[in-house]
Gaussian input, Z-matrix of N, CA and C with variables (Angstrom, degrees):
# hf/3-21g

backbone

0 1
 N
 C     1     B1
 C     2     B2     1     A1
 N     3     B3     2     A2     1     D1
 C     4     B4     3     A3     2     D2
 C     5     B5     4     A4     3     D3
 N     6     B6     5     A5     4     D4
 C     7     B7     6     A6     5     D5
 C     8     B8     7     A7     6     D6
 N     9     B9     8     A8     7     D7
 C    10    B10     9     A9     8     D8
 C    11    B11    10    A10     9     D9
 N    12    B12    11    A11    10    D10
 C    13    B13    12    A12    11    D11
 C    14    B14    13    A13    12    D12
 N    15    B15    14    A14    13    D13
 C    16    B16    15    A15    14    D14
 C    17    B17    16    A16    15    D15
 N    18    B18    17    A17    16    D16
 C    19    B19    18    A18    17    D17
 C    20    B20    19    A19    18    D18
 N    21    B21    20    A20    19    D19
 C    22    B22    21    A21    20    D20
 C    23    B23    22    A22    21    D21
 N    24    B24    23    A23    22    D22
 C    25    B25    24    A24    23    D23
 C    26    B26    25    A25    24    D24
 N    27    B27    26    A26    25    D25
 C    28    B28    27    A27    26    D26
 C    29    B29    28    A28    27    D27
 N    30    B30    29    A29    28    D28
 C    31    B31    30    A30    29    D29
 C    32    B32    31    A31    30    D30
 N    33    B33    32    A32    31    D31
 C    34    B34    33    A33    32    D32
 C    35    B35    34    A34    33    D33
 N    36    B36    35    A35    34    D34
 C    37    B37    36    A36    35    D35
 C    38    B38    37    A37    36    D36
 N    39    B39    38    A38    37    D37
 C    40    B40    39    A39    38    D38
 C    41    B41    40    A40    39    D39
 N    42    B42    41    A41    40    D40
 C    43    B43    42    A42    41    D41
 C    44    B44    43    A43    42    D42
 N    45    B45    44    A44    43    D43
 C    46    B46    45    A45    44    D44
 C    47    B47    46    A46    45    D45
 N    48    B48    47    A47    46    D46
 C    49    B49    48    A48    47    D47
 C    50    B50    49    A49    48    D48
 N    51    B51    50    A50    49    D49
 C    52    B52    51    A51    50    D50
 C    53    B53    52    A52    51    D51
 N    54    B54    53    A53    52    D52
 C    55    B55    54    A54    53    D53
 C    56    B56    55    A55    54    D54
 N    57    B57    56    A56    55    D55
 C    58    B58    57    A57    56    D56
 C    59    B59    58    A58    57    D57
 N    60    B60    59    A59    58    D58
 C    61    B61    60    A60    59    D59
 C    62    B62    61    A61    60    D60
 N    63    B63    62    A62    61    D61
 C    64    B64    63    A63    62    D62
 C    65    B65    64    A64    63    D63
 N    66    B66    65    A65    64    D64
 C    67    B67    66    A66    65    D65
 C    68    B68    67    A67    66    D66
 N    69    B69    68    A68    67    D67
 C    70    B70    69    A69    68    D68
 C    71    B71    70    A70    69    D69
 N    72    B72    71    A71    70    D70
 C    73    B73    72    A72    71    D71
 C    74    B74    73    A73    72    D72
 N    75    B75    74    A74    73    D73
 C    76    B76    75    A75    74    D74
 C    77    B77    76    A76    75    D75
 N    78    B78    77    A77    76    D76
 C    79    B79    78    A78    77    D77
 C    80    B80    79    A79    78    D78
 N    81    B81    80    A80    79    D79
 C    82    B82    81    A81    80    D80
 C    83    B83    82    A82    81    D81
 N    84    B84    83    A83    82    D82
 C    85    B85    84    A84    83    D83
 C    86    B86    85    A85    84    D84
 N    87    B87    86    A86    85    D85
 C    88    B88    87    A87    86    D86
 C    89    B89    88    A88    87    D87
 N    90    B90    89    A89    88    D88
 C    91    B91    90    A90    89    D89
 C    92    B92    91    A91    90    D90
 N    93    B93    92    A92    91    D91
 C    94    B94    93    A93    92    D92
 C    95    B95    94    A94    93    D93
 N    96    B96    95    A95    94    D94
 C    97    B97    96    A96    95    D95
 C    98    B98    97    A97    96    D96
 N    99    B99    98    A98    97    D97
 C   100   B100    99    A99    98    D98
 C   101   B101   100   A100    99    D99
 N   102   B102   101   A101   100   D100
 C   103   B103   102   A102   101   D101
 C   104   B104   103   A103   102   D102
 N   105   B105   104   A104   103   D103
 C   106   B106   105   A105   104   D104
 C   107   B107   106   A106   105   D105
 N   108   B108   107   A107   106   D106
 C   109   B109   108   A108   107   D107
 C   110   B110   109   A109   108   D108
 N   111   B111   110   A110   109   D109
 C   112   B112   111   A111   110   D110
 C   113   B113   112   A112   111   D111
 N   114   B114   113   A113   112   D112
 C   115   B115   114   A114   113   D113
 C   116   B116   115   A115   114   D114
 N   117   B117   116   A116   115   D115
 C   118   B118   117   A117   116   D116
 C   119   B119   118   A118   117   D117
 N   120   B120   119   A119   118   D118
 C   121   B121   120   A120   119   D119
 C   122   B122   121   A121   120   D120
 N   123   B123   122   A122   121   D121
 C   124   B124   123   A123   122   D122
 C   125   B125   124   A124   123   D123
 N   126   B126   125   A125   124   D124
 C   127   B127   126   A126   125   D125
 C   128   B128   127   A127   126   D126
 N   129   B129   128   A128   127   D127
 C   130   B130   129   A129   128   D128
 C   131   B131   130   A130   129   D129
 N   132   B132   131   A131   130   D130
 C   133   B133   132   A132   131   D131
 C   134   B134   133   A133   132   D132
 N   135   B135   134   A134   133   D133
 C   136   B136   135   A135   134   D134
 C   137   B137   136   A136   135   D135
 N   138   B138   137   A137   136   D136
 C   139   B139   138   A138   137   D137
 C   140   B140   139   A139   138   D138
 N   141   B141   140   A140   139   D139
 C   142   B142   141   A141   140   D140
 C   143   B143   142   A142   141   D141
 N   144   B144   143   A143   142   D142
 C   145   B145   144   A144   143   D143
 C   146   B146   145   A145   144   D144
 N   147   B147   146   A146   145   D145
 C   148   B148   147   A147   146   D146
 C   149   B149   148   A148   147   D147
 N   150   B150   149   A149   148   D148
 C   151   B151   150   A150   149   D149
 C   152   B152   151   A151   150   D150
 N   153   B153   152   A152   151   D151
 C   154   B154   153   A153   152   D152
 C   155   B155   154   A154   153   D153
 N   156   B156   155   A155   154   D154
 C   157   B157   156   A156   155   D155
 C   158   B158   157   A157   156   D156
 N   159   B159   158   A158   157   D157
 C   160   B160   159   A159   158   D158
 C   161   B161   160   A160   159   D159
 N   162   B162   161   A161   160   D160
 C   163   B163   162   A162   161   D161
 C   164   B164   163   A163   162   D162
 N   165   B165   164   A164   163   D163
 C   166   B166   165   A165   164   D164
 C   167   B167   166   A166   165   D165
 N   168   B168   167   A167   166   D166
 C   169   B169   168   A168   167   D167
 C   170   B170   169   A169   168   D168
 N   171   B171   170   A170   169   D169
 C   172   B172   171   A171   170   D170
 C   173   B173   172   A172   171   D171
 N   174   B174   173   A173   172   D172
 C   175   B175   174   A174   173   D173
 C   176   B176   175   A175   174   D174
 N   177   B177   176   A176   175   D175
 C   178   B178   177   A177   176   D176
 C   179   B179   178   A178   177   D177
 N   180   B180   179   A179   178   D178
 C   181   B181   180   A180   179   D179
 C   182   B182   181   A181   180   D180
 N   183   B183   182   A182   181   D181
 C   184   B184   183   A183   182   D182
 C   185   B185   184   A184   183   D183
 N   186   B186   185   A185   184   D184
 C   187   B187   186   A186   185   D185
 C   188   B188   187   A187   186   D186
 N   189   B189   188   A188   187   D187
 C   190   B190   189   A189   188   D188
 C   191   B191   190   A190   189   D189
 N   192   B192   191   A191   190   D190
 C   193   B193   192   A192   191   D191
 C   194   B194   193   A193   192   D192
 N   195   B195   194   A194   193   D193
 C   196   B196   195   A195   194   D194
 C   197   B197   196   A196   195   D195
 N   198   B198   197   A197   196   D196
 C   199   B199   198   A198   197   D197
 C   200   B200   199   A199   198   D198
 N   201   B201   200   A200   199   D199
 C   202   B202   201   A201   200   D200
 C   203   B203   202   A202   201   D201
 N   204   B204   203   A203   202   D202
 C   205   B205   204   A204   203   D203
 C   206   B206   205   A205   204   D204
 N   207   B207   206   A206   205   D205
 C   208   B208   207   A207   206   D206
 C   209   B209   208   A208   207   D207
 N   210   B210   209   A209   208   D208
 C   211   B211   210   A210   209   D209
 C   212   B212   211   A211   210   D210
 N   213   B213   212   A212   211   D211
 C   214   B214   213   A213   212   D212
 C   215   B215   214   A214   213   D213
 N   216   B216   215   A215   214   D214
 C   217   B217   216   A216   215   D215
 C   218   B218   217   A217   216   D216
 N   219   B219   218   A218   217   D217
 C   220   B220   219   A219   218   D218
 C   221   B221   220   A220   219   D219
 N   222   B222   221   A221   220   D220
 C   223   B223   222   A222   221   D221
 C   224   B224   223   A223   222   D222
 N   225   B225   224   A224   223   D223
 C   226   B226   225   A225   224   D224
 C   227   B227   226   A226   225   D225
 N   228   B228   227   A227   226   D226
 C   229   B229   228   A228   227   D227
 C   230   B230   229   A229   228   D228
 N   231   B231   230   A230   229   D229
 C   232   B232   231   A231   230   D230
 C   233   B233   232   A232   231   D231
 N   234   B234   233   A233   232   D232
 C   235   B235   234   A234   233   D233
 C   236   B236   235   A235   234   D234
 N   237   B237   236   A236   235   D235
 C   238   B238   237   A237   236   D236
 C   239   B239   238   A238   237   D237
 N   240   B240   239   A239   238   D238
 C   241   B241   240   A240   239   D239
 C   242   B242   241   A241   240   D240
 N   243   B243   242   A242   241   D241
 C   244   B244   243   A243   242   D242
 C   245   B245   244   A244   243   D243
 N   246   B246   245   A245   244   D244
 C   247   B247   246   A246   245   D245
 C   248   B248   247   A247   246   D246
 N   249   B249   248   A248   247   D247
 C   250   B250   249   A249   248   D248
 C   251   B251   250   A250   249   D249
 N   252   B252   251   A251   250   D250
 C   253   B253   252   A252   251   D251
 C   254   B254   253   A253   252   D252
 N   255   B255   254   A254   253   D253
 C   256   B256   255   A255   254   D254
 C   257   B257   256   A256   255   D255
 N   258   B258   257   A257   256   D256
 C   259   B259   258   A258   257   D257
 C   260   B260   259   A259   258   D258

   B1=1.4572
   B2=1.5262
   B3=1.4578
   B4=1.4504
   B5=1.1958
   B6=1.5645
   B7=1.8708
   B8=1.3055
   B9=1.2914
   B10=2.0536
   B11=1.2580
   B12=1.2290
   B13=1.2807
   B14=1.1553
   B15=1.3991
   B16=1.7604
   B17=1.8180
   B18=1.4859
   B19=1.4400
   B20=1.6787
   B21=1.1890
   B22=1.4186
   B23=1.7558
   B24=1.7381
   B25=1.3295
   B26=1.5741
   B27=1.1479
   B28=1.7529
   B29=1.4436
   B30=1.9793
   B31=1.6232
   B32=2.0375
   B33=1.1380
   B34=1.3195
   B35=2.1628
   B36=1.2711
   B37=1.0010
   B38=1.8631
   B39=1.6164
   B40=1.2395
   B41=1.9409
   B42=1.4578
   B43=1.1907
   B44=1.4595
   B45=1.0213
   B46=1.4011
   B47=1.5112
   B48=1.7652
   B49=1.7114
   B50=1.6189
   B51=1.2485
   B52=1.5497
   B53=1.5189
   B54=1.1008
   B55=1.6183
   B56=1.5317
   B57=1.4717
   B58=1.2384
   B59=1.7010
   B60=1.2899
   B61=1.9387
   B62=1.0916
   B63=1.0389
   B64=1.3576
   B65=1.8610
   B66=1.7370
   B67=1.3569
   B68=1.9129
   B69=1.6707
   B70=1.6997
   B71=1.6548
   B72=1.4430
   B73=1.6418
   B74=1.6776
   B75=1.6634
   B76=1.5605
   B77=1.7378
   B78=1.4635
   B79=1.9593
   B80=1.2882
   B81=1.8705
   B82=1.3701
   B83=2.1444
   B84=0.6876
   B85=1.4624
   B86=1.6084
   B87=1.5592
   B88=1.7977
   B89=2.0037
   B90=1.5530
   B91=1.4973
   B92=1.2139
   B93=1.2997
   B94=1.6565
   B95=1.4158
   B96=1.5522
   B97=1.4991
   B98=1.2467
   B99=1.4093
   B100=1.5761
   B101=1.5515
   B102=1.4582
   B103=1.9570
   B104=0.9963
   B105=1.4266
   B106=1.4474
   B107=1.1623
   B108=1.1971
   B109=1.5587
   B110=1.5603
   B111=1.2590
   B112=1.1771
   B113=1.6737
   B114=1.7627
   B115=0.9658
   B116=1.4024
   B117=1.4400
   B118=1.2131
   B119=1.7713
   B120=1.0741
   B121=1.5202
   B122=1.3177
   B123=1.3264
   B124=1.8224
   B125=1.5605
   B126=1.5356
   B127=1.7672
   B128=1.4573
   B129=0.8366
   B130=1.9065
   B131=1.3026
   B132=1.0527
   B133=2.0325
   B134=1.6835
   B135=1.2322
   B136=1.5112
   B137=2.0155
   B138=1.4091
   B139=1.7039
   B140=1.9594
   B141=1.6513
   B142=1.8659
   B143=1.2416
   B144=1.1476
   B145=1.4862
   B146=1.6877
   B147=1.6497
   B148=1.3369
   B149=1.6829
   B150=1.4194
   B151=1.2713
   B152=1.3515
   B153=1.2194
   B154=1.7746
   B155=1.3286
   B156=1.4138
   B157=1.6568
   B158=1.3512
   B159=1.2289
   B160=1.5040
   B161=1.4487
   B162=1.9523
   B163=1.3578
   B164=1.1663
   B165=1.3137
   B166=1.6889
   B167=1.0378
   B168=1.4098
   B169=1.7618
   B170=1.4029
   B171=1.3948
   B172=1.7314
   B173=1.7647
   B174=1.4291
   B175=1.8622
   B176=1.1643
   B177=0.6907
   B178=1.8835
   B179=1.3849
   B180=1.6328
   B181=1.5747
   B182=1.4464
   B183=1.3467
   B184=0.9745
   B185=1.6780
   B186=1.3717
   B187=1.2167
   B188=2.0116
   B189=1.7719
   B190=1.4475
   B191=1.5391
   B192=1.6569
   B193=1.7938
   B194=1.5946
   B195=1.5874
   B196=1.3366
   B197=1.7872
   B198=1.0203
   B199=1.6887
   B200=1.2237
   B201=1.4505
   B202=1.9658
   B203=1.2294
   B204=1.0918
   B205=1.7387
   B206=1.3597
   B207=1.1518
   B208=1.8068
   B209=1.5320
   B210=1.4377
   B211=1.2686
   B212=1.7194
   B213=1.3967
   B214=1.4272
   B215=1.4366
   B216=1.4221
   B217=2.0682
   B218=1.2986
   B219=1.8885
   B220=1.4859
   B221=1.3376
   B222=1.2399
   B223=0.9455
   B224=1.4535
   B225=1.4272
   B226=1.3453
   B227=1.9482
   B228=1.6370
   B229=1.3838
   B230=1.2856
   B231=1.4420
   B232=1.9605
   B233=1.1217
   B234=1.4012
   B235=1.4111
   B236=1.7000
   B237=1.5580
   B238=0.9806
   B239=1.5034
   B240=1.3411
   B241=1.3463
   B242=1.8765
   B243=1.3567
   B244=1.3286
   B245=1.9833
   B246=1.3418
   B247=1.6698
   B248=1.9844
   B249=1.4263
   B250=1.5288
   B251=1.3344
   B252=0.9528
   B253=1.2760
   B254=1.6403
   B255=1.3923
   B256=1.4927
   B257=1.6044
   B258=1.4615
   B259=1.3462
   B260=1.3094
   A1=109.10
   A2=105.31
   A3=86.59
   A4=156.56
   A5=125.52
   A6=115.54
   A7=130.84
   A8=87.23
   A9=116.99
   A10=108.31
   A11=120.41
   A12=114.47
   A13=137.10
   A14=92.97
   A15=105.78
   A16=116.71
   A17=114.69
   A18=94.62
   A19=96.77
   A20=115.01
   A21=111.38
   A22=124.40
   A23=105.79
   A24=118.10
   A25=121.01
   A26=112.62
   A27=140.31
   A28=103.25
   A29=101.44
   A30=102.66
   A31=97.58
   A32=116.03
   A33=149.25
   A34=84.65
   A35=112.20
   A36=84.91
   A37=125.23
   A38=101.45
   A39=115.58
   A40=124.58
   A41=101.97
   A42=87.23
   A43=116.08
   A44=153.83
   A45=137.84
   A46=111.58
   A47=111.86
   A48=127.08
   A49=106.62
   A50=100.69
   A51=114.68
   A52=113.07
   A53=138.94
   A54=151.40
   A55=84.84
   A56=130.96
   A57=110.45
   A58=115.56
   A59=122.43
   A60=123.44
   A61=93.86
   A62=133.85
   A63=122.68
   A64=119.78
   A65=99.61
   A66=107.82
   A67=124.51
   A68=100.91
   A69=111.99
   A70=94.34
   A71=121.15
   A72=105.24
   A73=126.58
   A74=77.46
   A75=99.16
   A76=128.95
   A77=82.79
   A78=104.14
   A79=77.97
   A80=133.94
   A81=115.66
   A82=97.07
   A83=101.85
   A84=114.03
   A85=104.46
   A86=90.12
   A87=99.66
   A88=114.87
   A89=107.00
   A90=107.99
   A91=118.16
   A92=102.00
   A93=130.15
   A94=104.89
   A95=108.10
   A96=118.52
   A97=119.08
   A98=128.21
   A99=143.87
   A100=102.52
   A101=107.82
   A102=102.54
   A103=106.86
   A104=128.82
   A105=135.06
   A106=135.28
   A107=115.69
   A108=128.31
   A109=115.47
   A110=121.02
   A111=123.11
   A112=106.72
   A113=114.14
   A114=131.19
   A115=121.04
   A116=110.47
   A117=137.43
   A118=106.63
   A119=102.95
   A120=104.58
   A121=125.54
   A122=117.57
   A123=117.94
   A124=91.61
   A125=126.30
   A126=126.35
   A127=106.36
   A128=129.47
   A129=115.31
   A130=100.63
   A131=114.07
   A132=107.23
   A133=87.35
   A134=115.19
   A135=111.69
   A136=125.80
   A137=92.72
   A138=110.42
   A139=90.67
   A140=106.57
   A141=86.97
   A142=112.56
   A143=138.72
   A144=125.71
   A145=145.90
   A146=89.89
   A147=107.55
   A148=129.16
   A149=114.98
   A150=145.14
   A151=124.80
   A152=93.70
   A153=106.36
   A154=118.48
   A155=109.24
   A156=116.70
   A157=119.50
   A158=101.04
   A159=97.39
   A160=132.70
   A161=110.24
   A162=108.98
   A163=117.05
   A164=135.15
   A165=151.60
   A166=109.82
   A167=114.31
   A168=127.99
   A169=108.61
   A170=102.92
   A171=95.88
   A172=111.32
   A173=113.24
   A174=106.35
   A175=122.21
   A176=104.45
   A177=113.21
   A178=102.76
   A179=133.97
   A180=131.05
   A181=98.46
   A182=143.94
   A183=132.42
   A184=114.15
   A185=106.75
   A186=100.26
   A187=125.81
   A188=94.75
   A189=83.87
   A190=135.72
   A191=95.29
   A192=98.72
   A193=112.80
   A194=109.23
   A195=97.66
   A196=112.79
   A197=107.08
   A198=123.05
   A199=111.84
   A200=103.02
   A201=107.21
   A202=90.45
   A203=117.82
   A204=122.49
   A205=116.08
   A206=139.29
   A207=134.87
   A208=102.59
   A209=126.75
   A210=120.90
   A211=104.20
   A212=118.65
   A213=119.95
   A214=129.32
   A215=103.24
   A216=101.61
   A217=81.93
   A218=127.51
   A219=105.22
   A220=124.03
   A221=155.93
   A222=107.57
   A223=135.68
   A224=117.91
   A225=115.16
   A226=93.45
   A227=110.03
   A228=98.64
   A229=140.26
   A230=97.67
   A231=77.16
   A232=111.33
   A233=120.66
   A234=113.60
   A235=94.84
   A236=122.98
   A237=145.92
   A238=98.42
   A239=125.43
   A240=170.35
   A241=85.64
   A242=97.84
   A243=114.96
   A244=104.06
   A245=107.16
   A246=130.42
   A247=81.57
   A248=119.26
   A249=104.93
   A250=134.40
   A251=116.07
   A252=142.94
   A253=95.73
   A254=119.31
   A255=116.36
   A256=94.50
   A257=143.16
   A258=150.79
   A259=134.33
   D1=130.78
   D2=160.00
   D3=-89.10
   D4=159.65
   D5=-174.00
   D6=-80.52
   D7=-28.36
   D8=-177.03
   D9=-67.23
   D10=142.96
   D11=165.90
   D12=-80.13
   D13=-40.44
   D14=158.85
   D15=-59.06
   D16=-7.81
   D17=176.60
   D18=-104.48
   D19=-32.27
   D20=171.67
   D21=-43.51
   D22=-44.89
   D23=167.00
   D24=-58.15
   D25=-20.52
   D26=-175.01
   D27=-73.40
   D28=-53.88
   D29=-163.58
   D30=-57.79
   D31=-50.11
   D32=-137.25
   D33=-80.61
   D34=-55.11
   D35=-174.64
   D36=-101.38
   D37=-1.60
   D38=139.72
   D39=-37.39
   D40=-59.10
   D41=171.65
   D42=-90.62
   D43=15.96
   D44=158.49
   D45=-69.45
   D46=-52.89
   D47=147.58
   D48=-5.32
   D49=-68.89
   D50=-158.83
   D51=-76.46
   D52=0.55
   D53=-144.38
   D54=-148.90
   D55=-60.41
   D56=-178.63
   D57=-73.16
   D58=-20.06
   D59=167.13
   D60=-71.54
   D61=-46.77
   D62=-162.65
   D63=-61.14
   D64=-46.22
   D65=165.85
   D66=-52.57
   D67=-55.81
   D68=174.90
   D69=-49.99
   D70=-52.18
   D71=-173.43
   D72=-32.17
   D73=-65.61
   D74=-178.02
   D75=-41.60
   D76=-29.13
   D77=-164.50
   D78=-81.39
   D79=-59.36
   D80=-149.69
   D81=-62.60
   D82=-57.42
   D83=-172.35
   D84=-24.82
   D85=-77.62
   D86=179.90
   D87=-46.23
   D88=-8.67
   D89=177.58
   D90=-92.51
   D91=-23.49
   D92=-179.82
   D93=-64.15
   D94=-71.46
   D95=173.79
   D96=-41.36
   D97=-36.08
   D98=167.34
   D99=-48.02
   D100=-65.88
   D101=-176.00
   D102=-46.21
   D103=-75.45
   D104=162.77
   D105=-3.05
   D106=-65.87
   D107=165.31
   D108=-63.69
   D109=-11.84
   D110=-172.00
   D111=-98.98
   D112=-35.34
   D113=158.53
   D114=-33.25
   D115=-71.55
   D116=168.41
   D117=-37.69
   D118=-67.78
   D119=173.11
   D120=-61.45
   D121=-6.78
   D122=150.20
   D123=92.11
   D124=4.95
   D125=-171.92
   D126=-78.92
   D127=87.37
   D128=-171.87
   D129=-70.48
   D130=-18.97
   D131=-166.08
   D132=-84.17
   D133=-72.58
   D134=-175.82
   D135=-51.35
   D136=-11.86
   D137=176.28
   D138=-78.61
   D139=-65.66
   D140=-178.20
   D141=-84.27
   D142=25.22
   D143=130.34
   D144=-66.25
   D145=-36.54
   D146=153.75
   D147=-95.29
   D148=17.86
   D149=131.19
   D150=-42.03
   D151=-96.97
   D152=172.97
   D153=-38.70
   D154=-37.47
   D155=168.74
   D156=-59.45
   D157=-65.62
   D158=-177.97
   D159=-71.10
   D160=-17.57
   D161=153.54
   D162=-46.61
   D163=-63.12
   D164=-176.20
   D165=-34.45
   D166=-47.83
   D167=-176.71
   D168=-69.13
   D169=-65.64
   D170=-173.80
   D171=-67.61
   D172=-21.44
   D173=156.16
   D174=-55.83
   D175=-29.03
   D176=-168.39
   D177=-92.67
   D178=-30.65
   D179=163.79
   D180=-77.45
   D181=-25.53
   D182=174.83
   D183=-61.47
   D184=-58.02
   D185=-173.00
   D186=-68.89
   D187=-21.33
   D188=160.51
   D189=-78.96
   D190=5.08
   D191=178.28
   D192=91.64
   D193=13.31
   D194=164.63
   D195=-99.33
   D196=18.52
   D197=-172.74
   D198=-144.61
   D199=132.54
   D200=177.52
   D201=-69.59
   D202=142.08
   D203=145.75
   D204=-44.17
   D205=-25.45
   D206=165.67
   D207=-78.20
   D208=-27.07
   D209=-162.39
   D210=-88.75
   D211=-33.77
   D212=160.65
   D213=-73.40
   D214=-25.14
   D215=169.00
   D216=-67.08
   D217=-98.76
   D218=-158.18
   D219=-37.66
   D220=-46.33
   D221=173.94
   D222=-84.44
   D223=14.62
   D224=-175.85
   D225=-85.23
   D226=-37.46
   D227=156.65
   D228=-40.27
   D229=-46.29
   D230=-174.41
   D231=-92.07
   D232=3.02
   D233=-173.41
   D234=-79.27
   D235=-34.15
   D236=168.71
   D237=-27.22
   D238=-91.42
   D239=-107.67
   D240=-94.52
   D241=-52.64
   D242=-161.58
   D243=-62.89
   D244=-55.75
   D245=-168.56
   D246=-63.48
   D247=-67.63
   D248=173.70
   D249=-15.59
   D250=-58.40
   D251=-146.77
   D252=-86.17
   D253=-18.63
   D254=-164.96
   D255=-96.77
   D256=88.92
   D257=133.44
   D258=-129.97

């Protein structure tokens, strides 16, 4: 445990950090699963709807720093790549 206060203030806002990445994760994921499933279902209109969504989402975790910027182009690529491919 720590004695410091300044590391105690650390543990404390370490985990708030970690509870809020953890939430943006979840959302990108569950948006992900949306293309996918939509894929699967052969809907192209409802596949780039849940496109556009989930680009937005994983931009928006990107820009708060829970996403490398290389780790959100790929996947905004293949999700890309993927919705293409359905005609």
């Amino acid at each position: 445990m720590a004695n410091i206060k300044s590391a105690k203030k650390r543990i404390l806002v370490d985990r708030r950090n970690a509870e809020r990445n953890k939430a943006v994760k979840s959302c990108v994921k569950t948006a992900v699963k949306k293309v996918y499933a939509a894929i699967e279902d052969g809907n192209k209109a409802e596949a780039e709807a849940a496109l556009k969504n989930a680009t937005s989402i994983i931009s928006k975790a990107k820009s708060k720093g829970v996403f490398h910027a290389k780790t959100a182009s790929r996947k905004i690529s293949r999700l890309t790549l993927a919705v293409n491919k359905l005609d």
